[in-house]
N, C-alpha and C positions, 0 to 999 in steps of 0.2 A: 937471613930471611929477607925477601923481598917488600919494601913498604905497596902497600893497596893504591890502589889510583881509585882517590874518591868516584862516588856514583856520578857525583855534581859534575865532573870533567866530561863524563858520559853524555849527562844532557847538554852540559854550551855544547858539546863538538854536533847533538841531533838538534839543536835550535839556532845556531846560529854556522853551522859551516857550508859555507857557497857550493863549495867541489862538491861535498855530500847530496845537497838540495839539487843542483844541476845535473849529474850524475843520474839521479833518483828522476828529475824529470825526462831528461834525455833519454834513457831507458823503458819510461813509461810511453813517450813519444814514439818511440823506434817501432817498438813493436806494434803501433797501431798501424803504423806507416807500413813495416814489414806483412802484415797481415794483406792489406790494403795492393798492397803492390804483388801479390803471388799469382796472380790470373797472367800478370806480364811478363812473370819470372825473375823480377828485382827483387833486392832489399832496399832498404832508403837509403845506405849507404851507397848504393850503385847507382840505384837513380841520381844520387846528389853530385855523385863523380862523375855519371854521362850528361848528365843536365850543364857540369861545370866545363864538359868539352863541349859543349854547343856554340861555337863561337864563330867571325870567320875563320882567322886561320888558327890553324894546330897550335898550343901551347906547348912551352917545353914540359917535362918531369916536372922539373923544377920549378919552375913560376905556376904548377897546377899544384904542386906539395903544397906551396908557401900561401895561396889562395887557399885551398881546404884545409889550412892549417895541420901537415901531417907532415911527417918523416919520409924522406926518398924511399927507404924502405920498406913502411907499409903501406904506400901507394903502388908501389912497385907489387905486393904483395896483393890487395884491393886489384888491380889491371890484370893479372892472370887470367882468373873465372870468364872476365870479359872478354878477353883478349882470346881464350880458349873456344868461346863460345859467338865466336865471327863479330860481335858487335862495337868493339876498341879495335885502333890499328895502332900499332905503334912500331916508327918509324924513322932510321939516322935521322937527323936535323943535316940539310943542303950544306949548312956553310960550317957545321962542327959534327964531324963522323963519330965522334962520340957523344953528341946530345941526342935526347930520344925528342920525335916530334909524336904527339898524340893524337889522337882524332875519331870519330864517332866512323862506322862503315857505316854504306846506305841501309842493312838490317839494324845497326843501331839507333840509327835514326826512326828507324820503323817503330820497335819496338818503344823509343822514347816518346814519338808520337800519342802511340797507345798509350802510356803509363802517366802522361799531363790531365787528361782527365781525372783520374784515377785521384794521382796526388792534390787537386784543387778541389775534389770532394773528400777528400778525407780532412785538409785544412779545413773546409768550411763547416764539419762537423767540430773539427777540435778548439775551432776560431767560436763556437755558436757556446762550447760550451764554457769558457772563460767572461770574465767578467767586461762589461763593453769596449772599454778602452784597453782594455790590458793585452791584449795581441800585439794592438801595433807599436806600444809603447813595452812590451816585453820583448820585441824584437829588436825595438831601437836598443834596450839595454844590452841585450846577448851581443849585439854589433860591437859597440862601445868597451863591454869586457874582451869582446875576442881580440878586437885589434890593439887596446891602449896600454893591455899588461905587456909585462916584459914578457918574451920568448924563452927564455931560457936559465939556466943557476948563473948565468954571467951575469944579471942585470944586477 
């Protein structure tokens, strides 16, 4: 017979676990955002990823993974939809025929035009309904965790 895992473990892991908490807000976030962004045909993940190519020049895969903290592979995965739908170009890298270079088409840029309003009204609702100072000092933390944890089970 298997021993019970006390109720009590149940509650520290609903009152005190970060992943759970951030998870639960991130997903509360998303959808507002996803809601918010359908008039332009985004999700906030794709806005966040064409917003992240808005740069001068093209990033590689690689150095856009490592910036939106993701796996080559579900970025690769994320760029499809886009990339299907005229607004990503992705293309060799000049000086290594196997690095992909990335970049926004003039219709993504279009379309990202349209969707910065969108996104700076739906923050100032979600900015209005938090506590005064807690936006910009919840943002400083979310920075802070994303970049100062390890990466990976090697750490």
């Amino acid at each position: 017979m298997r021993p019970d895992l006390p109720i009590a473990v149940t509650h520290e892991v609903r009152d005190r676990c970060l992943c759970l908490h951030l998870q639960r807000a991130a997903r509360a976030i998303a959808r507002v955002f996803d809601e918010a962004l359908k008039p332009v045909g985004l999700s906030h993940g794709q806005y966040s990823l064409m917003v992240a190519l808005n740069r001068p020049e093209p990033p590689l895969l690689g150095e856009l993974a490592r910036f939106l903290a993701m796996d080559r592979t579900t970025l690769t995965a994320n760029l499809k939809p886009l990339e299907r739908r005229g607004l990503v170009s992705v293309a060799p890298d000049a000086r290594d025929r196997r690095a992909r270079r990335l970049s926004l088409t003039e219709a993504g840029q279009d379309v990202l035009v349209r969707a910065v309003p969108i996104w700076r009204a739906t923050h100032d609702r979600i900015d209005a309904g938090l506590a005064r100072e807690s936006p910009r000092d919840l943002r400083a933390e979310l920075r802070h965790v994303a970049f100062a944890l390890p990466r990976g089970p090697e750490a």
